[in-house]
N, C-alpha and C positions, 0 to 999 in steps of 0.2 A: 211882537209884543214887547214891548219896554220891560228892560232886565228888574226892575223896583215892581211890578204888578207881578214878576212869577214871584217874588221874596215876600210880598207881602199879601197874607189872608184875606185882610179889610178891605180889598178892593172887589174883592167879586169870589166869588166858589168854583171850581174845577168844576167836570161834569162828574157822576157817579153820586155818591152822598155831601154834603155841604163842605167836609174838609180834606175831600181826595184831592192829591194830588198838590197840594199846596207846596210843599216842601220840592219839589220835583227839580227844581233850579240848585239846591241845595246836595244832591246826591255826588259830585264827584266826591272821592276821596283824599282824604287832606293827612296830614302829618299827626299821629295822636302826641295829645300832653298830658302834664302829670294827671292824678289820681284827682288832687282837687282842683283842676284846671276843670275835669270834664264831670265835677260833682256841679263846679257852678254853672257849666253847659245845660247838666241835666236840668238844674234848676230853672233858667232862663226859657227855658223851653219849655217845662211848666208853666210858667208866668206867659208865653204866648199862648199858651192851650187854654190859659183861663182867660186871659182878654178873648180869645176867640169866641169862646162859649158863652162868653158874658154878653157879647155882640152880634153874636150870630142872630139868624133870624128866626128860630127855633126859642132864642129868651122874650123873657117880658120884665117889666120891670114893676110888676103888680103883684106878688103871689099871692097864695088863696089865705083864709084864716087860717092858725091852726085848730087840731081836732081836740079834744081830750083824750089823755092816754086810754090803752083799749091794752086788756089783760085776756088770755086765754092758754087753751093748750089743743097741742097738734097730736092726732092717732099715728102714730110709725107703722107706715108695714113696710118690709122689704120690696123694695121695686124690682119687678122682673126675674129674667133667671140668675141667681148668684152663682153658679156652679163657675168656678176657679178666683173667686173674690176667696183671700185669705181669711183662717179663722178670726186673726187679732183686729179686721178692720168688718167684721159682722155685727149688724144688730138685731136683735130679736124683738118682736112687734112690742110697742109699747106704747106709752102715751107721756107728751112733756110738755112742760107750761113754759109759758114765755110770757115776754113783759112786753110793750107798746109802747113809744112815748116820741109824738108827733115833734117837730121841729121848722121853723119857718125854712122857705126853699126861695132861691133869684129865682124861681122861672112859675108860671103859669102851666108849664108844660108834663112838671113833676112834682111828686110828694115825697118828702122827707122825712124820715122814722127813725128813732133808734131802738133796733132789737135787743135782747137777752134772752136767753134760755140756756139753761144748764148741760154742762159738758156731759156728754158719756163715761167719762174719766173722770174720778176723784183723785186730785194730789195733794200733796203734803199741804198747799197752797191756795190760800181758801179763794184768793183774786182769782187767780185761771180756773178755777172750776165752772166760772159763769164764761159763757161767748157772748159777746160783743160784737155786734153786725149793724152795718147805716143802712137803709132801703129808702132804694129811690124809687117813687110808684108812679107809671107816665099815668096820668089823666086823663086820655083820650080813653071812650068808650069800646069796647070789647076783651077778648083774649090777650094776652100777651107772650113771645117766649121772654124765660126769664134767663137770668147767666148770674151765677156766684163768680166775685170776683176776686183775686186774691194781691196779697201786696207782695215789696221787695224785701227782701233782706235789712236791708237799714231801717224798714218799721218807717218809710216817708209815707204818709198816708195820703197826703194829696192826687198824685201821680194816680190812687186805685180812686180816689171819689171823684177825679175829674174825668176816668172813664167810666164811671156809673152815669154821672150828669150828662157826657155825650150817648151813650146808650139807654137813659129813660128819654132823654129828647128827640130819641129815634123810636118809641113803641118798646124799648126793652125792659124789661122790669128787673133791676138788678140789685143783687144784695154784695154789699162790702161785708167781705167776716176778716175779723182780726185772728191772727192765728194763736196758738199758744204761747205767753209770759209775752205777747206784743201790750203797747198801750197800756188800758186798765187792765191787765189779766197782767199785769209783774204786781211780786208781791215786794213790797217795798223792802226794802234790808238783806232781800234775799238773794244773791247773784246768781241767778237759774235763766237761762236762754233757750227755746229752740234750739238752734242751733246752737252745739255747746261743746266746751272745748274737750268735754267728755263725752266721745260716742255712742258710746250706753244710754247716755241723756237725748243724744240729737233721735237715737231710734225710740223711744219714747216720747220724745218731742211731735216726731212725723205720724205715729202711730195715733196719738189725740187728736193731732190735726185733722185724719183722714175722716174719724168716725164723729167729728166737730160738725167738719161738711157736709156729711151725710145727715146732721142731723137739720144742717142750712137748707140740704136742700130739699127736704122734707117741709120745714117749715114756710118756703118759697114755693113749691108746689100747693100748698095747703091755698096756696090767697086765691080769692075768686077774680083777680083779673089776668090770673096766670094761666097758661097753656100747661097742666101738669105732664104731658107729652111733649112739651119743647121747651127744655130743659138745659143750658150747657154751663160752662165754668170758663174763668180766662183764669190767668195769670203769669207775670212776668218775677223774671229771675228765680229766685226764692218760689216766690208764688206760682212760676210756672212748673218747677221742678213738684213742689207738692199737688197742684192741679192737675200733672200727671198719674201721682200715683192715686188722687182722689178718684180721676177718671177710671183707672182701672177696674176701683172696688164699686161704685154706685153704677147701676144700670140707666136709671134717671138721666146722665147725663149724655146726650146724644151728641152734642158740639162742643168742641173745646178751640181756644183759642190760645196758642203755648208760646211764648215768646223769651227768648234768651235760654232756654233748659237742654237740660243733658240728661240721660241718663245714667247707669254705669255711676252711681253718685261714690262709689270708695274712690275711682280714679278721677272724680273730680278734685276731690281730698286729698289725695295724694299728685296729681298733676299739676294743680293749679296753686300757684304759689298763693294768693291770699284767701282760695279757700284752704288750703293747707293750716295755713293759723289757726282760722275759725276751729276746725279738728282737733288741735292741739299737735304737739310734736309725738307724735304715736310712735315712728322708728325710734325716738331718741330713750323711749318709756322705754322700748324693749318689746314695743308690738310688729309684729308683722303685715306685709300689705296681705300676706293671705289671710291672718284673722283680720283685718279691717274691712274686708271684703265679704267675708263669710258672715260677719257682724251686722254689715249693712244691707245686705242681701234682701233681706224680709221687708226693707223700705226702697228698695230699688223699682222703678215704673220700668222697667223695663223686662224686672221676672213674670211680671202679668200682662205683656204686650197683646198676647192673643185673645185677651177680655173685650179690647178695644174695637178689634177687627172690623170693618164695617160701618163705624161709625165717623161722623166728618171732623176730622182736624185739620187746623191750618198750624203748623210750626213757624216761625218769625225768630230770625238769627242772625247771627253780623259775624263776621271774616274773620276777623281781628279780635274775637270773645279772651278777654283776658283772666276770665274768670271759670268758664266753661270750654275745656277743649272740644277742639270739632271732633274727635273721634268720640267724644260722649254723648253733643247731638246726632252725631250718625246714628250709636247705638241705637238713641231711642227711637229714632223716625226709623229706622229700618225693625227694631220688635213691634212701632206701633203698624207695620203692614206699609210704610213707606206713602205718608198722607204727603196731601200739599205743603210743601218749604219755602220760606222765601230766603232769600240768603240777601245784605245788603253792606257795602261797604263800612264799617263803622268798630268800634269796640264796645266795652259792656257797660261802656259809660255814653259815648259820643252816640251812641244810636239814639236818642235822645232825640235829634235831628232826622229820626224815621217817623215819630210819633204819631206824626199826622197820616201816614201813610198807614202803620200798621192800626193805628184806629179805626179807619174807612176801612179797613178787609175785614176787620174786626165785627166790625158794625152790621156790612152785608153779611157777616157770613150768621151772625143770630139771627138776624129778621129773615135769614134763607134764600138770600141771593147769591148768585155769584160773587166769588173773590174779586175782580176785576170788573171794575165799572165799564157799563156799555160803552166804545166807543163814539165819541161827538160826529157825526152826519156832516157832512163839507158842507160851507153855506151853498147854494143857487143860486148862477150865476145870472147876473142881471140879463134883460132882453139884446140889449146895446153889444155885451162884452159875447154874450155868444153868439152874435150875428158877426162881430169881428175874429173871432176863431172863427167861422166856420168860412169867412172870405178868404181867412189864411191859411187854413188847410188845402181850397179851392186851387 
C-alpha cells in the first residue's frame, strides 16, 4: 500500500467501523514539543476529525427541518442499587423540568438539541445553577444506547461535539453536558473555576458535577429512542477523571469509556507539575499532602472502585501523560477491578494523533461490540496463482 493512502482518511476506511485504524502509519513514537507546539497538534487533529466526519459516508449535506422547541420535565428515581454511592453524590426521587431547543445539524443522520435543566446545587452563581448539554439524536428508527459525554479541562468544546457527531452517526444517542462555571455556566465578573486554585472549591466543583450527571443521565434515559438499560459516559482528561467518579455514583451507567485519567487525584496535584498550579501552591500555604489527600478523598474514583465491579470499561492512556502520572492511572484501573487498557506511545497533548483509534474502541464498545475490529479475511487466490503454488510445492 502506498505510504500517502495509510496517512490519509479520504481515500478509503480501515476495516472495523469507518475511522479504524486510520492513523496506524502514524503510531511510532517521535520526540515531544513544547506545550503549544502539541496544543496546535491537538488542534489540527481536530480540524482532521471534522473534515472526516464532514465527508464520511455516514454525512449528508441535506439536514432535516428544524423542530419547535419542546419544554417538559423528567420523573427522577434512583436507578438500581446505590448501596456504597456516597451521601453527598445521592438523589432522592424527584421530578425537574428542562428546556428543548432544536438546532440545524450537517448530517441527515442526526438531531441536534440544546438542553437545560436545573442543577441539584444552588450556588452563589445564578449562570451554573442551569446545566447546559447539546444532544445529538441519530434518526434511524428503534432503541438506541445512549453515552454522556464529558470535555477537557481547557473547556475546548469541539474535541466532546465532534465525538457526539461520530457516535449519533453510528446509532449513539449522545448528550454533551458542560460541567460546572464551563461556557454559559461562568458567571461573568466572577473568577470561580471547577477546578480551582482552592481545593475546597475543586471538591465542590466535582461534587455538582457528579449529581449534574446523574441528573444527564436521567434526562437521556427518559427519551423514547433511548435504551434506558444501555446507558454509559466517556470522557477524556478532566472529563475522564470526573466520568470516573460519575461512574462510581449512577448505577445507570453500564460502559464507560475513560481516556487520559488517573485516579489518586491529590497525587495528581501534587505530582504533576501543571496540575500542581491548577491547585495552588498548598505546601507553600502551609498545607500538607496529608490534608490535601484527606481533603480530596471524598472526590477520589478510586475510594468507590468496588461500585464499578463488573461493569465494561475501556481505559485509553499514553506513556508519556504529562499531566497524569502512570502511578495514578494504575491506581484507578486496578480499584476499578483492572478493565481493559490501552496504553499508546504519545503525551497528554500529542495523543491527539490516537483520536482516530481511540474513537473506533470508543464507538464499538457503545453499540456493544468488541474493542477490536474483526480482523480483514485474506483475499482468494485467483484459479491461475493457486494452480502455480500447488506445481511448486509439487
Amino acid at each position: 500500500m502506498p505510504q500517502n493512502r495509510r496517512l490519509c482518511p479520504l481515500l478509503g476506511p480501515a476495516p472495523g467501523t469507518v475511522y479504524d485504524g486510520w492513523i496506524a502509519g502514524l503510531r511510532q513514537p517521535s520526540p515531544f514539543h513544547t506545550r503549544e507546539e502539541n496544543w496546535s497538534m491537538s488542534r489540527s487533529a481536530a480540524l482532521v476529525l471534522a473534515v472526516c466526519l464532514a465527508y464520511s459516508p455516514f454525512a449528508s449535506a441535506a439536514p432535516a427541518a428544524v423542530k419547535e422547541p419542546r419544554a417538559g420535565s423528567v420523573h427522577y428515581v434512583p436507578a438500581g442499587d446505590e448501596k456504597g454511592v456516597p451521601d453527598q453524590f445521592k438523589l432522592a426521587e424527584h421530578e425537574f423540568t428542562f428546556q428543548q431547543e432544536f438546532q440545524p445539524a450537517s448530517s441527515r443522520k442526526y438531531e441536534l438539541s440544546l438542553v437545560t435543566f436545573p442543577s441539584p446545587v444552588k450556588t452563589p452563581h445564578e449562570n451554573n445553577n442551569t446545566v447546559h448539554c447539546e444532544y445529538f439524536r441519530p434518526t434511524s428508527a428503534g432503541k438506541h444506547p445512549g453515552v454522556i459525554v464529558l470535555h477537557i479541562l481547557g473547556g475546548d468544546f469541539e474535541l466532546s461535539r465532534l465525538c457526539c457527531k461520530q457516535f449519533a452517526m453510528n446509532g449513539i444517542a449522545s448528550l454533551f453536558l458542560k460541567l460546572p462555571y464551563y461556557g454559559p455556566r461562568a458567571q461573568p465578573g466572577v473568577e470561580r473555576e471547577m477546578i480551582s486554585p482552592k481545593p475546597r472549591e475543586t471538591v465542590e466543583g466535582f461534587n455538582q458535577a457528579v449529581v449534574d450527571i446523574r441528573r444527564g443521565a436521567a434526562w437521556l434515559a427518559a427519551q423514547e429512542e433511548v435504551d434506558p438499560h444501555d446507558v454509559g459516559i466517556m470522557g477524556i482528561s478532566l472529563g475522564g477523571i470526573t466520568g470516573s467518579l460519575a461512574l462510581t455514583a449512577e448505577p445507570r451507567f453500564q460502559k464507560a469509556f475513560i481516556m487520559l485519567a488517573g485516579g489518586d487525584v491529590a497525587q495528581i496535584g501534587l505530582n504533576s507539575p501543571e496540575a500542581a498550579a491548577l491547585l495552588g501552591n498548598w505546601r507553600a500555604e502551609g498545607g500538607s499532602d496529608e490534608s490535601l489527600i484527606a481533603l480530596l478523598k471524598p472526590v477520589d474514583p478510586c475510594v468507590y472502585g468496588e461500585n464499578v465491579r463488573g461493569r465494561k470499561i475501556i481505559m485509553y492512556n499514553a506513556t508519556q501523560d504529562e499531566i497524569i502520572p502512570r502511578a495514578c492511572t494504575d491506581s484507578l484501573w486496578k480499584a476499578f477491578g483492572e478493565p481493559e487498557i490501552h496504553w499508546v506511545e504519545a503525551g497528554h497533548y500529542s495523543v491527539a494523533r490516537f483520536m482516530f483509534d481511540a474513537l473506533g474502541r470508543a464507538t464499538r464498545l457503545f453499540q456493544g461490540l468488541p474493542s477490536e475490529p474483526p480482523k480483514a479475511l485474506p483475499s482468494p487466490k485467483s484459479k491461475p496463482a493457486a494452480k502455480l503454488e500447488a506445481a511448486a510445492a509439487s
